[in-house]
C-alpha positions as protocol buffer text, in pm:
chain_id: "A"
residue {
  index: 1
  type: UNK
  ca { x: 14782 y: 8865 z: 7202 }
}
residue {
  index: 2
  type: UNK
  ca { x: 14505 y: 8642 z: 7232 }
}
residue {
  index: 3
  type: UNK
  ca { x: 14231 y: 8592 z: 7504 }
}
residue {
  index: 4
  type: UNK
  ca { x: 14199 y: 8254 z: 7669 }
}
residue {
  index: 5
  type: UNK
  ca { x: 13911 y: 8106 z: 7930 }
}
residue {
  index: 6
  type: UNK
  ca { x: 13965 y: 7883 z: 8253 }
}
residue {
  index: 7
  type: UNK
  ca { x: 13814 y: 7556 z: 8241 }
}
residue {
  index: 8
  type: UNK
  ca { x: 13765 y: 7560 z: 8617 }
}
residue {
  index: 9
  type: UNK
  ca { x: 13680 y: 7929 z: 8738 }
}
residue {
  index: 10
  type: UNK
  ca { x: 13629 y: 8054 z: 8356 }
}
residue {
  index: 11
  type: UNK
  ca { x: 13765 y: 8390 z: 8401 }
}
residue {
  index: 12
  type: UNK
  ca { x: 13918 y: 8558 z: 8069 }
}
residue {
  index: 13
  type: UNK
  ca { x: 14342 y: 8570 z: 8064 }
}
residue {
  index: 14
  type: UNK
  ca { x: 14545 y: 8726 z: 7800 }
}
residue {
  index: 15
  type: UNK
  ca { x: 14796 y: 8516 z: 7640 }
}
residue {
  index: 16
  type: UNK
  ca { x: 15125 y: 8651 z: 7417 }
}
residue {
  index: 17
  type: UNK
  ca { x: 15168 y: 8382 z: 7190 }
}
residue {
  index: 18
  type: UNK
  ca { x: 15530 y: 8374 z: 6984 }
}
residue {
  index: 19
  type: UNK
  ca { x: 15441 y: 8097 z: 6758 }
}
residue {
  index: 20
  type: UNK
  ca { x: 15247 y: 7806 z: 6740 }
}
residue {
  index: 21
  type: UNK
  ca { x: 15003 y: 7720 z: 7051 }
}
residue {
  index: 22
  type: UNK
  ca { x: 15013 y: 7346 z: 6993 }
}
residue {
  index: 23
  type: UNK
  ca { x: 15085 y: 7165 z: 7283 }
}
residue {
  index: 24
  type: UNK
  ca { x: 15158 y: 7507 z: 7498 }
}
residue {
  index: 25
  type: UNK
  ca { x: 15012 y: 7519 z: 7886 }
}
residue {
  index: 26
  type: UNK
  ca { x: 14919 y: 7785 z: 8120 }
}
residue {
  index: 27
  type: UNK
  ca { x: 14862 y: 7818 z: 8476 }
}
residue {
  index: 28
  type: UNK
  ca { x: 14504 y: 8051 z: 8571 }
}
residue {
  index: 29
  type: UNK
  ca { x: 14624 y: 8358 z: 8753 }
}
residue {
  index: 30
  type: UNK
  ca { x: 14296 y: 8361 z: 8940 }
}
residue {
  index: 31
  type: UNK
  ca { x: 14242 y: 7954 z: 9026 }
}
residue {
  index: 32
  type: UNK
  ca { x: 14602 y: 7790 z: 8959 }
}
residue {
  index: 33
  type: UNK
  ca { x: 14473 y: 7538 z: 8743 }
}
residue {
  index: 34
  type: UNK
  ca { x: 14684 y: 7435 z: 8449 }
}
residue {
  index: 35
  type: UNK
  ca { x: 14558 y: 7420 z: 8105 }
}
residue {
  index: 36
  type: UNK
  ca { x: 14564 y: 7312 z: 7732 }
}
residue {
  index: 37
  type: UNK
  ca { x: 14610 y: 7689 z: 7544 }
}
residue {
  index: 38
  type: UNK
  ca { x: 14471 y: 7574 z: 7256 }
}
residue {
  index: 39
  type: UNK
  ca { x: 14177 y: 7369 z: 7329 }
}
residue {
  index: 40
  type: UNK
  ca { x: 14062 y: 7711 z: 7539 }
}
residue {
  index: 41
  type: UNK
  ca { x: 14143 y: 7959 z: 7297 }
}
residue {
  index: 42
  type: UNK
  ca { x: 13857 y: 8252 z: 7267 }
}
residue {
  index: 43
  type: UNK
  ca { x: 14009 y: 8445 z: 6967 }
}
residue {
  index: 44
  type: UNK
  ca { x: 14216 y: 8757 z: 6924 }
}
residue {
  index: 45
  type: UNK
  ca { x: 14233 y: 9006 z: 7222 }
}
């Protein structure tokens, strides 16, 4: 489980991760906005 940020509204997400986060996206819950998971990866949740 790891914790990610939101480049636009910068609310904290959790993220289950099965393997490598290169390359993987996710959509904000809070804003929609679609982002890089690892460039805004916090650290372990």
């Amino acid at each position: 489980m790891l914790l990610l940020r939101c480049p636009k509204c910068h609310n904290k997400m959790k993220y289950q991760s099965s393997g490598s986060i290169a390359g993987k996206r996710k959509r904000c819950v809070y804003c929609g906005h679609s982002f890089l998971v690892s460039k805004w990866f916090l650290g372990p949740a």
